[in-house]
C-alpha positions in Angstrom: 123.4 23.6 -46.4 121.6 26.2 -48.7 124.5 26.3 -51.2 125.3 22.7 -51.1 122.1 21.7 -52.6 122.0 23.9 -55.3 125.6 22.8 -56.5 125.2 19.4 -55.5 121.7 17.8 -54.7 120.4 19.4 -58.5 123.0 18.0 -60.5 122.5 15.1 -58.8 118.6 14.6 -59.7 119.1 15.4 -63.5 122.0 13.1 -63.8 120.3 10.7 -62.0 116.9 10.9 -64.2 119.3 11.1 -67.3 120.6 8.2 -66.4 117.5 6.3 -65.6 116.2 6.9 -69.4 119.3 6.5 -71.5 119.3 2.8 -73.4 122.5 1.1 -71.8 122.1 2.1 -68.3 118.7 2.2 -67.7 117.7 -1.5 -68.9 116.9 -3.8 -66.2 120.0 -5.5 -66.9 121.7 -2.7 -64.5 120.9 -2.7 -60.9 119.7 0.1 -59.6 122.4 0.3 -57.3 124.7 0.3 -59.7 123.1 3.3 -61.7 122.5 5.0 -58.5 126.5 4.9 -57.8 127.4 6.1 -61.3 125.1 8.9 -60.8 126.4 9.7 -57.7 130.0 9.5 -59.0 129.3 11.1 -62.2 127.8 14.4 -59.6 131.5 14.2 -57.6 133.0 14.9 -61.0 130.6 17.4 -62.4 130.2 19.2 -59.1 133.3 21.6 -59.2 132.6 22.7 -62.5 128.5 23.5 -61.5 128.7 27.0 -61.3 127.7 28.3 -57.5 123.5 29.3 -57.4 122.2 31.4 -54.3 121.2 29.5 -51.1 118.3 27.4 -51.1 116.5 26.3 -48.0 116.2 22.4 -48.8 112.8 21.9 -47.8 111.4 25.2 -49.5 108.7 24.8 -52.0 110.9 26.6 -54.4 113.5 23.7 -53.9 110.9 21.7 -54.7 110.1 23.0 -58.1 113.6 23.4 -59.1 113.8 19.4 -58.2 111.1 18.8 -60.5 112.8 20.8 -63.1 115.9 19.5 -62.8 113.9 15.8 -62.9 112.1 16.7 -66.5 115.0 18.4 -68.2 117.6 15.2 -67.3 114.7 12.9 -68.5 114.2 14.9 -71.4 117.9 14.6 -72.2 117.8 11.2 -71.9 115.1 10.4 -74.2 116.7 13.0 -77.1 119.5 10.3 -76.5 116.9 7.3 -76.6 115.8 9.2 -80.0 119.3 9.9 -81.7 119.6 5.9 -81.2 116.8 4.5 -82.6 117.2 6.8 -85.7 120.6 4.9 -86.2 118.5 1.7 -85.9 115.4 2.7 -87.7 118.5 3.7 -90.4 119.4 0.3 -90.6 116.7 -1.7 -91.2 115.5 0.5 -94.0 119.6 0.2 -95.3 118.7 -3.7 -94.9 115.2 -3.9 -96.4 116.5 -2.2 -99.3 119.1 -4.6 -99.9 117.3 -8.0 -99.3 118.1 -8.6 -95.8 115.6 -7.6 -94.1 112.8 -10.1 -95.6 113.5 -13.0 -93.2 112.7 -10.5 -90.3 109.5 -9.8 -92.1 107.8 -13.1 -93.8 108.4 -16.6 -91.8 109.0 -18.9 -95.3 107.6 -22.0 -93.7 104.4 -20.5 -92.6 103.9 -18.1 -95.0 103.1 -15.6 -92.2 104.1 -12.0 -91.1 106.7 -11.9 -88.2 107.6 -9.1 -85.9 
């Protein structure tokens, strides 16, 4: 049981959180089911290649810190991802605002008013 959390179970909560952040799958757009069943695929496949850790009791309070590890570091991969795409986005609308198309996003003509 020991060594089937440690090569299962933790990949399992940082793909899982990582996939919970990122901007595609984690909209509400995607049932959570459905995120939960590519995580849980995505662990089958990743699994083998995990390499083997010592045996962990499952309900230790050291299991419990390396869950909460695991937990931060796939959330914090997922928003480095959130952050690599908004740069490409934050790219573009200065690329459009400095060739003209990005003033009807900013000034509504017929009101004369600032629009988000």
């Amino acid at each position: 049981m020991g060594a089937w959390v440690g090569s299962f179970l933790f990949p399992l909560f940082r793909i899982t959180s990582f996939f919970m952040v990122i901007p595609v799958i984690g909209t509400q757009l995607i049932p959570m089911r459905v995120r939960m069943s590519l995580a849980f695929v995505v662990t089958i496949l990743v699994a083998p290649v995990v390499p083997s850790v010592a045996p962990i009791d499952a309900v230790s309070l050291n299991a419990l810190f390396i869950v909460i590890q695991q937990v931060l570091i796939g959330s914090l991969l997922g928003f480095l991802f959130v952050m690599l795409m908004q740069l490409f986005v934050v790219a573009g609308q200065m690329i459009a605002m400095q060739m003209g198309l990005g003033f009807a996003s900013m000034v509504d003509p017929t009101n004369g008013v600032s629009v988000p």
